[in-house]
Structures are given as structure tokens and as C-alpha cells.
C-alpha positions as CSV (number, residue, x, y, z in Angstrom):
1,X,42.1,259.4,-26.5
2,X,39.8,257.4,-29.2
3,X,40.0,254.0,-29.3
4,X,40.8,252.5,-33.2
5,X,40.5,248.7,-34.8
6,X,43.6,248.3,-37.0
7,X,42.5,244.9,-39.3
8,X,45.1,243.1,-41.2
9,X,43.5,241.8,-44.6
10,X,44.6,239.3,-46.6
11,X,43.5,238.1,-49.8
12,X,42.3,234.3,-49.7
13,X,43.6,231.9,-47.0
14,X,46.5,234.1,-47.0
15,X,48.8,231.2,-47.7
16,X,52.4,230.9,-45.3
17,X,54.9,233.1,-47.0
18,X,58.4,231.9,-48.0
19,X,60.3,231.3,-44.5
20,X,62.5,234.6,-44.8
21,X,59.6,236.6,-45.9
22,X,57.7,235.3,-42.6
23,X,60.8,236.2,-40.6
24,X,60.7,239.5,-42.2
25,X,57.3,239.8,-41.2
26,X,57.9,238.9,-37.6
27,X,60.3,240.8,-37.0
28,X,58.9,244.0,-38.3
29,X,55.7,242.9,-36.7
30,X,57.4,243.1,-32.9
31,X,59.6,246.1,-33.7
32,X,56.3,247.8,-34.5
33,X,54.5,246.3,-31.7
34,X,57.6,247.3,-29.6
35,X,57.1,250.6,-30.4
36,X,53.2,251.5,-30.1
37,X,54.2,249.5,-26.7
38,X,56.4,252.1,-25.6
39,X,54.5,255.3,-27.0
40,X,51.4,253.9,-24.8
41,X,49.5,253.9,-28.5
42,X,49.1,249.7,-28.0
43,X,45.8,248.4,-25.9
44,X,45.7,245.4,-27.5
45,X,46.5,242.7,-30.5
46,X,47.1,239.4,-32.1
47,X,47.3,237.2,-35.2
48,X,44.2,234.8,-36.0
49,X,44.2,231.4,-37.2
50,X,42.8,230.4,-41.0
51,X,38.8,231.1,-41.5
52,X,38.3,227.4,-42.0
53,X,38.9,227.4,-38.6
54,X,36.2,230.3,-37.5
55,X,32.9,229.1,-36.2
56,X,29.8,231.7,-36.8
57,X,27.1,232.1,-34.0
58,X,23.6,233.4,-36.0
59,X,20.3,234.5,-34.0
60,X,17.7,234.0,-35.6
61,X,13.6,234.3,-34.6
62,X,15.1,233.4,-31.0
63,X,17.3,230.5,-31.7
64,X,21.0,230.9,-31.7
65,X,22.3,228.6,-35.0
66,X,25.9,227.6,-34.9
67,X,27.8,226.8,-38.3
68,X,31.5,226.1,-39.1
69,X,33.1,228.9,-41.1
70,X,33.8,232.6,-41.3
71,X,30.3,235.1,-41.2
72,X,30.4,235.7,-45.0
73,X,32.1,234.2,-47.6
74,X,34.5,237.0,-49.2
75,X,37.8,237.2,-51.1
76,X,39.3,239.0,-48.3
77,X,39.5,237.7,-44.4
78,X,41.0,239.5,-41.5
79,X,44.0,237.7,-40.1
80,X,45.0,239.3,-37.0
81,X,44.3,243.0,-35.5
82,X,45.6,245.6,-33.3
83,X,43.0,247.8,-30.9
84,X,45.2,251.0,-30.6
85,X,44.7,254.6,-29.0
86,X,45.5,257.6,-30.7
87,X,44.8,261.3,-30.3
88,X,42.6,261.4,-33.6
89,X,42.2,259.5,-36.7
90,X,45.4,261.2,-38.5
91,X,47.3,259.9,-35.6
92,X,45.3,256.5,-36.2
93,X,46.4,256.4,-39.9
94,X,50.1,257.2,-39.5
95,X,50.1,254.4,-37.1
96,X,48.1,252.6,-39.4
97,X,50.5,253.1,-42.2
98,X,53.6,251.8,-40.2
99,X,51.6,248.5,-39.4
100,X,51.1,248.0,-43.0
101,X,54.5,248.4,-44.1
102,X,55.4,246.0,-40.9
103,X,52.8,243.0,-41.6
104,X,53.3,244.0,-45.4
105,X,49.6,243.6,-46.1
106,X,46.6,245.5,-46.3
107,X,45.1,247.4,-42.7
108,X,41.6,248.6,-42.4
109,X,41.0,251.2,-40.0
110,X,37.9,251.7,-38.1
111,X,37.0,253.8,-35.0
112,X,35.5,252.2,-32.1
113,X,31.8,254.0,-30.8
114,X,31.7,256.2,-28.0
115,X,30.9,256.2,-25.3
116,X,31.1,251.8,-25.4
């Protein structure tokens, strides 16, 4: 099976939502990790704090520069991830699919190399 890096985007500092939207979230959230759980699909995941609180490791001309913030400055951040295993990448994207509807936000998918 092919390893695949499901990304939940969000727009922003993707502000707390409303307490029953967050509970919505949650609980969609463990159903659906409940599930990939069982199926043998899960390998790993987890939420990530706010990009103000990311710290960015550079190399450059043999020095290592450390800075406070996310690697690039964008209108979308990641805020938490699943590493999954699926048969192919249609398999990848149906799973996909369900995490987006669970976390109700955007997923990007992404295949890990092989052989790594």
C-alpha cells in the first residue's frame, strides 16, 4: 500500500469556531478517525497549534538560521494532518473526501515518495 499526506487547510489563523460547530467538528473528526482506525487506512495524525506559534529552521551557505514563524507567509496554513495508506490514489481521495466533510475544511492530498 502507498503511503498519502492528507493536509487540512484553513484560510488565515483559522479562528475557533462557534462552540457547537467545534463540537461538530470533533466529533466528526474521531468518528472518521475511528473508522480509518478500524479499516487499517490510519498510520498516523494530529491537529497543529496557530502558525504564530511555528518556528522555521533555514540553511543557508552552511549556517542553520532559526526565525519565529511559519516557512512562508501565505493566506492559507495547514492546521493538522493525517499520514494514511490506501491501495491507490482514488482510494486516497475517497478517504480524502470523508475527512473534508468531517473537519469541514479544505484537504490537500499528496503522495509520499517511494521507496523513503
Amino acid at each position: 500500500m502507498k503511503q498519502y499526506l492528507l493536509s487540512v487547510m484553513h484560510e488565515g489563523d483559522y479562528p475557533t469556531p462557534e462552540p457547537e460547530v467545534l463540537e461538530q467538528m470533533h466529533t466528526q473528526v474521531m468518528a472518521f478517525n475511528d473508522r480509518i482506525t478500524a479499516s487499517g487506512a490510519w498510520v498516523f495524525g494530529g491537529g497543529l497549534q496557530p502558525k504564530d506559534l511555528a518556528t522555521t529552521l533555514r540553511y543557508r551557505d552552511g549556517d542553520v538560521l532559526v526565525t519565529d514563524g511559519p516557512y512562508a507567509e501565505s493566506k492559507e496554513q495547514m492546521g493538522g494532518f493525517w499520514v494514511i495508506q490506501a491501495e491507490d490514489l482514488d482510494a486516497a481521495l475517497a478517504l480524502a473526501k470523508d475527512a473534508s466533510a468531517a473537519c469541514m475544511g479544505d484537504v490537500e492530498v499528496r503522495p509520499f515518495q517511494d521507496g523513503g
